[in-house]
C-alpha positions as CSV (number, residue, x, y, z in Angstrom):
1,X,126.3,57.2,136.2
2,X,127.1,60.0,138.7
3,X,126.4,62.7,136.2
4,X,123.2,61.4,135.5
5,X,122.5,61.0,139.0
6,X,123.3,64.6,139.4
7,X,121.4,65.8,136.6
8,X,118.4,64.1,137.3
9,X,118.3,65.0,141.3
10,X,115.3,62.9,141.8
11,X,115.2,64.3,145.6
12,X,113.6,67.7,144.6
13,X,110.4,66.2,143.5
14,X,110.4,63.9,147.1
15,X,107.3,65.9,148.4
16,X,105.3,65.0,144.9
17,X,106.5,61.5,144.9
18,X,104.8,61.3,148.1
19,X,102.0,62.5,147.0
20,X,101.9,60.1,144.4
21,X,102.6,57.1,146.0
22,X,99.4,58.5,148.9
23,X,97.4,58.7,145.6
24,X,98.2,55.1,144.4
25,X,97.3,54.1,147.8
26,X,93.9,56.0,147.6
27,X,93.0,53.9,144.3
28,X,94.0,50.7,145.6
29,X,91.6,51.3,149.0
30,X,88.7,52.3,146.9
31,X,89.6,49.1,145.0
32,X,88.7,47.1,148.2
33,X,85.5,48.6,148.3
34,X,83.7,51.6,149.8
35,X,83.7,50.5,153.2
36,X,87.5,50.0,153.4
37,X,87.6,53.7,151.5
38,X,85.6,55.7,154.0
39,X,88.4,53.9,156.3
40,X,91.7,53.9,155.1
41,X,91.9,56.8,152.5
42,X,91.6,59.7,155.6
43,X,94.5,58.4,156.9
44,X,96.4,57.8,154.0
45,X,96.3,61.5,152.6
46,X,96.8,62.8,156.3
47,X,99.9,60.8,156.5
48,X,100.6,61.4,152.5
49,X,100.1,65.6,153.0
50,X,102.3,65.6,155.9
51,X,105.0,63.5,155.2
52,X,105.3,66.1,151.7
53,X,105.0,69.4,154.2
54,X,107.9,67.5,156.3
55,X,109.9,67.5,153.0
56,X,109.0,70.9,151.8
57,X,110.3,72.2,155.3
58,X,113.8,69.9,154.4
59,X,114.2,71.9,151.7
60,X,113.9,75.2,152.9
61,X,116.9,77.1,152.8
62,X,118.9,74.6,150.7
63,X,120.8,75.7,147.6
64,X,118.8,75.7,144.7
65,X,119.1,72.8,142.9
66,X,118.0,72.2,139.1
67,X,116.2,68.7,138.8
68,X,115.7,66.5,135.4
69,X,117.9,68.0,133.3
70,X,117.2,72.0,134.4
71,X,113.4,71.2,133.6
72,X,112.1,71.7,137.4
73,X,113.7,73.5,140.3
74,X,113.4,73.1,144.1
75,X,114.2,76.8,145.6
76,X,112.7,78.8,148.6
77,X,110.0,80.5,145.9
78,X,109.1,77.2,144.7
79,X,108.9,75.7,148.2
80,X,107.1,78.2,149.4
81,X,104.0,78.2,146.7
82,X,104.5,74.1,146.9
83,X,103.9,75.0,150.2
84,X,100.5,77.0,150.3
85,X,99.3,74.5,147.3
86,X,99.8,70.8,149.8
87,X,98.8,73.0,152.8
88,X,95.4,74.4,150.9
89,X,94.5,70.3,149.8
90,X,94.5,69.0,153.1
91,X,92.5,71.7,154.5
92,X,90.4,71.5,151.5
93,X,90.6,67.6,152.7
94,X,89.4,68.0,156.2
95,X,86.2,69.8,155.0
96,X,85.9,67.3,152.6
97,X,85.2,63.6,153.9
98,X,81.4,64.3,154.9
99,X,80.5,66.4,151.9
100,X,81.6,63.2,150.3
101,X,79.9,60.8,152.2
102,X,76.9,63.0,151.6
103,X,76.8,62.6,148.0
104,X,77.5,59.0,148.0
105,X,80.2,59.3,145.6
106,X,83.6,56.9,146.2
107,X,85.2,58.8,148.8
108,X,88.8,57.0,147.3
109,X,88.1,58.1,143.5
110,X,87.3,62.0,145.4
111,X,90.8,62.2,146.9
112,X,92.4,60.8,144.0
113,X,92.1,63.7,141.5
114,X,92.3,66.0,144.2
115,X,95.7,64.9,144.7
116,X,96.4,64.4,141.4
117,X,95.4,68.0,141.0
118,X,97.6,69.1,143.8
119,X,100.9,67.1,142.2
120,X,100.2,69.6,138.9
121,X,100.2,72.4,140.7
122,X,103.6,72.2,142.9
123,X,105.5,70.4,139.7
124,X,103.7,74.0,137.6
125,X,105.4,75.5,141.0
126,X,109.2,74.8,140.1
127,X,108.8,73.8,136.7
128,X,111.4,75.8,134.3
129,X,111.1,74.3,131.2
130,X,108.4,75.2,129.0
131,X,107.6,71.3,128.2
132,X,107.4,70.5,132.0
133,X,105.2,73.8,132.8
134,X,102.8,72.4,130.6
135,X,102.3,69.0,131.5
136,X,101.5,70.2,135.0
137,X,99.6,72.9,133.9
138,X,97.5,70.7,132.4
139,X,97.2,67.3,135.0
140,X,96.5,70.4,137.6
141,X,93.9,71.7,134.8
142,X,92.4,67.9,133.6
143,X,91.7,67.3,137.4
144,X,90.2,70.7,138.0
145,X,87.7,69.8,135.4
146,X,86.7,66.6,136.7
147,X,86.1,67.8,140.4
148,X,84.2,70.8,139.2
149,X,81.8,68.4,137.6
150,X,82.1,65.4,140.4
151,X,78.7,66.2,141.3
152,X,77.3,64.6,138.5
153,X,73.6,64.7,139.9
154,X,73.4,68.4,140.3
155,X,73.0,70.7,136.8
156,X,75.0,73.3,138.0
157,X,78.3,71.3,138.4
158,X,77.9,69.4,135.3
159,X,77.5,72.9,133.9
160,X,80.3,74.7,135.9
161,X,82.8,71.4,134.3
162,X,81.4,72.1,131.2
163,X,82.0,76.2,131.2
164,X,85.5,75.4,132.7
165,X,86.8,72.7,130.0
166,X,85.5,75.2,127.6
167,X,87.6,78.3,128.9
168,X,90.1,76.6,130.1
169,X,91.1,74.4,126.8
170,X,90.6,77.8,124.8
171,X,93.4,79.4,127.6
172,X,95.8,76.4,126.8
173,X,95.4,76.5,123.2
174,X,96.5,80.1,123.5
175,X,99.5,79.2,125.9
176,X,100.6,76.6,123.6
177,X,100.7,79.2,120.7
178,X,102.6,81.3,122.7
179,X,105.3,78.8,124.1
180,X,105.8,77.4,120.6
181,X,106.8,81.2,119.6
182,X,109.1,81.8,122.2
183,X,110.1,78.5,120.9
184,X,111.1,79.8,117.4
185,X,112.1,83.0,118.7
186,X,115.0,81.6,121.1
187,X,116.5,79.3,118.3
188,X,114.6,75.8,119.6
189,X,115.0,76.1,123.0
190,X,112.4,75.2,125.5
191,X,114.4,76.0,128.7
192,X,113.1,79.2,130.5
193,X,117.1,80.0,131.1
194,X,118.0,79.7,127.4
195,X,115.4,81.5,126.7
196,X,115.8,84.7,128.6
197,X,119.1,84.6,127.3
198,X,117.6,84.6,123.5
199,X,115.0,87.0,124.4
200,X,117.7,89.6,125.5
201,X,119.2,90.0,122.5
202,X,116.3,89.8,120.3
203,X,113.0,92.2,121.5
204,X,111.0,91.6,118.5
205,X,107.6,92.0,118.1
206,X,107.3,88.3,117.9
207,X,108.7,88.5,121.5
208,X,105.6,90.9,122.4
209,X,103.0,88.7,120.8
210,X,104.4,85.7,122.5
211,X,103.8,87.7,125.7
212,X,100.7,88.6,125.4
213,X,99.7,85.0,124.8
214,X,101.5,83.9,128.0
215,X,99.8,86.7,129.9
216,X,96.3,85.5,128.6
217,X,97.3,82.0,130.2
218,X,98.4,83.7,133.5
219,X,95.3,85.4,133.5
220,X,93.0,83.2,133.3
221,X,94.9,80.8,135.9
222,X,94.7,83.4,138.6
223,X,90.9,84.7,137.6
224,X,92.4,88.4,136.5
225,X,89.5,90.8,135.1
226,X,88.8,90.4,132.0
227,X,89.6,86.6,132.3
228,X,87.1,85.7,135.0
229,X,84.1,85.4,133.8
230,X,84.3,81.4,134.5
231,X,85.1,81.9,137.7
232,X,81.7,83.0,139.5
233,X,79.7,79.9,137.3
234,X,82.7,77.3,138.3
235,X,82.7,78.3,142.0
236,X,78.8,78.4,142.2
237,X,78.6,75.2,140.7
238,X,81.6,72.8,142.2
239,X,81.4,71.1,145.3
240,X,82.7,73.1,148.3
241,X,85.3,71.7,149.3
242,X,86.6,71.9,145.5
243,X,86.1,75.8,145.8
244,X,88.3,75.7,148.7
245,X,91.2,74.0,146.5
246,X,90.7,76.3,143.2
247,X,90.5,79.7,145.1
248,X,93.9,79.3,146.8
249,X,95.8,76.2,145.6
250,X,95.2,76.3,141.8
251,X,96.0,80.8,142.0
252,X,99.2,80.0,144.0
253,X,100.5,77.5,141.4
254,X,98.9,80.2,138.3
255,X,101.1,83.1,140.2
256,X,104.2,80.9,140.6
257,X,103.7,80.4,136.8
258,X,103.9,84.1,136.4
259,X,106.9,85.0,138.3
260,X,109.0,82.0,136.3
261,X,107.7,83.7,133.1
262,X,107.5,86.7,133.7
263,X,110.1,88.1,135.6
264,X,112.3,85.1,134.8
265,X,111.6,85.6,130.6
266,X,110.7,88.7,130.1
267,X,113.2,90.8,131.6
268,X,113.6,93.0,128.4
269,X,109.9,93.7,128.4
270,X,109.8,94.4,131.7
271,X,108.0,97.7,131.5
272,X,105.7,96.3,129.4
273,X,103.9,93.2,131.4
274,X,104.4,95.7,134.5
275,X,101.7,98.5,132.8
276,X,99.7,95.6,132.0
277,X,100.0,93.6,134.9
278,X,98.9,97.2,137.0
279,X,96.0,97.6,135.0
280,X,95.0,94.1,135.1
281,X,95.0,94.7,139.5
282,X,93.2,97.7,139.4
283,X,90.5,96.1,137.4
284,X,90.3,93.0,139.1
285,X,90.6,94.9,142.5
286,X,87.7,97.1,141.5
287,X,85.5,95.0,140.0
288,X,86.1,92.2,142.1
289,X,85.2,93.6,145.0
290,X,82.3,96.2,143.6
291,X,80.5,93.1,141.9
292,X,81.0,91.4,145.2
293,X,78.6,94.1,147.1
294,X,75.6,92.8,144.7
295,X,75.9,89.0,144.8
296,X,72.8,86.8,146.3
297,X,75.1,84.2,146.1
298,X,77.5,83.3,149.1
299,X,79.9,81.2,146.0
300,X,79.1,83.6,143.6
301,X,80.3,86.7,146.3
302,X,83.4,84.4,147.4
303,X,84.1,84.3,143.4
304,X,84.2,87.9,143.5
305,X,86.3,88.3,146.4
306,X,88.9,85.8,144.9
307,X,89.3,87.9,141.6
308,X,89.5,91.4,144.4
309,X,92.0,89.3,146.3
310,X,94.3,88.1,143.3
311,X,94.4,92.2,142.1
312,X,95.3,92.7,145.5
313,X,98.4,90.3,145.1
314,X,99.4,91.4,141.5
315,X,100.5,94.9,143.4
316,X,103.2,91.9,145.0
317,X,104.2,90.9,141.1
318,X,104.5,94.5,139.9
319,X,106.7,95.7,142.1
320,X,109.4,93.1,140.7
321,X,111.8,93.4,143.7
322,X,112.3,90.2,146.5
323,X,110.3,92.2,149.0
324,X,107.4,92.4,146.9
325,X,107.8,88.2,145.6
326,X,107.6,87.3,149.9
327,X,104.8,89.7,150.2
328,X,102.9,87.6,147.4
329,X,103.4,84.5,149.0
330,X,102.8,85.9,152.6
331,X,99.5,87.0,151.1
332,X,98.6,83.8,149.5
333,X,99.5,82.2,153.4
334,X,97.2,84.4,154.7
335,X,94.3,84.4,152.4
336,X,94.7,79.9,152.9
């Protein structure tokens, strides 16, 4: 019973299992009704969000510790991005509530999948098994859809859901090719640690192909030229408050994503997903930030600025050394 205890380690996912029980709370006060919403669901995500920060900071520092059988991990990196993703909702949150109220949507329903949307991300955060990474990658993606499109009265949202469920299912069909390929090509093991240890002693060009499919997925998560085009239509088209979530919480999640892969996996490629990682920056830093000068558009010249901002913290993931990991998440503080 003590090994399983150990194994298991429920007390890394504490901040998400807050989180979760603040969303359950959400549903059951837009159960009572809409004026007992617009009361108690502010408080309860405020109280939710902060208790999860107080258990991030806990955790800082501590010895790493595998949770669930090695398929999540609570370190300093993944309490640092879990970090900027909880820190991003409730700002996202605050600018929230009369946007809401506005629209006369269910303020309870609103906060719901945002929250559910922030649990995906900080589990895609410290998730090291390739089962786990995709489950949250896609109740962080499922929930993404549905706030895009939560303004079911306007065209452009319904549109900017649509666009996004399109790309976005494509972009998991392609990671799912890819995983089950690093799958075959590690001997049936879906642990990112058994992995790397296959992937070492066999640099086939199997291995490539499998990385280029993961780097697609990456890609597109974090808006990289040439895998933003959906990015400018979504952010024009989603309620503003959502924009506010997608632009910093769902990139820090896609770039802790890439560092577990990436540099975790793909150590004997290393020189590979670097040249295309630097190309990928100095694209998305030059045409992000060139487009940007000709927008109309306030959303659509944020949308540019987020792809220029996420070349800009690429430079971070290319270097490949700690210094360059901190300055990553440093910039990803900043730009919250």
């Amino acid at each position: 019973m003590e090994t399983l205890a150990q194994s298991l380690n429920a007390g890394a996912i504490a901040p998400e299992a807050a989180l979760l029980i603040t969303l359950l709370a959400c549903l059951l006060a837009d159960l009572a009704g809409e004026k007992a919403a617009a009361r108690f669901v502010p408080p309860f995500c405020y109280i939710g969000l902060g208790l999860c920060l107080g258990l991030l900071a806990l955790q800082w520092n501590q010895p790493a510790a595998p949770a669930f059988f090695a398929s999540f991990i609570s370190d300093n990196l993944s309490v640092a991005f879990r970090s900027v993703v909880a820190t991003s909702t409730l700002l996202s949150l605050l600018i929230s509530w009369r946007y809401v109220e506005r629209s006369g949507t269910p303020v309870g329903e609103y906060a719901s999948i945002l929250l559910a949307a922030t649990v995906g991300a900080m589990l895609l955060c410290g998730a090291t098994d390739l089962v786990s990474i995709f489950v949250a990658l896609e109740t962080l993606s499922v929930s993404s859809y549905l706030l895009a499109g939560y303004m079911k009265r306007d065209a452009r949202s319904s549109e900017a859901a649509l666009k996004y469920l399109l790309v976005g299912s494509a972009a998991a069909a392609v990671f799912l090719y890819g995983t089950s390929l690093l799958y075959g090509v590690s001997g049936g093991s879906t642990n990112l640690a058994g992995i790397t240890i296959a992937l070492q002693s066999s640099a086939t060009p199997l291995t490539a192909l499998a990385l280029v499919f993961v780097l697609a997925t990456v890609a597109f998560k974090i808006s990289a030229v040439p895998f933003h085009q959906w990015t400018p239509d979504v952010y024009e088209g989603s309620p503003t408050p959502v924009v506010a979530f997608l632009s910093v919480g769902s990139k820090a999640a896609g770039f802790a994503l890439a560092l577990r892969l990436l540099v975790g996996c793909f150590g004997s490629f290393e020189a590979q997903w670097q040249l295309l990682f630097t190309v990928l920056a100095v694209l998305s830093m030059t045409l992000g930030n060139v487009v940007a000068l000709a927008q109309t558009s306030m959303k659509r010249m944020l949308a540019y600025s987020s792809i220029g901002q996420a070349g800009f913290v690429m430079i971070g993931l290319v270097c490949g050394t700690e210094e360059g990991f901190s300055a990553m998440v440093l910039y990803m503080a900043a730009y919250l």
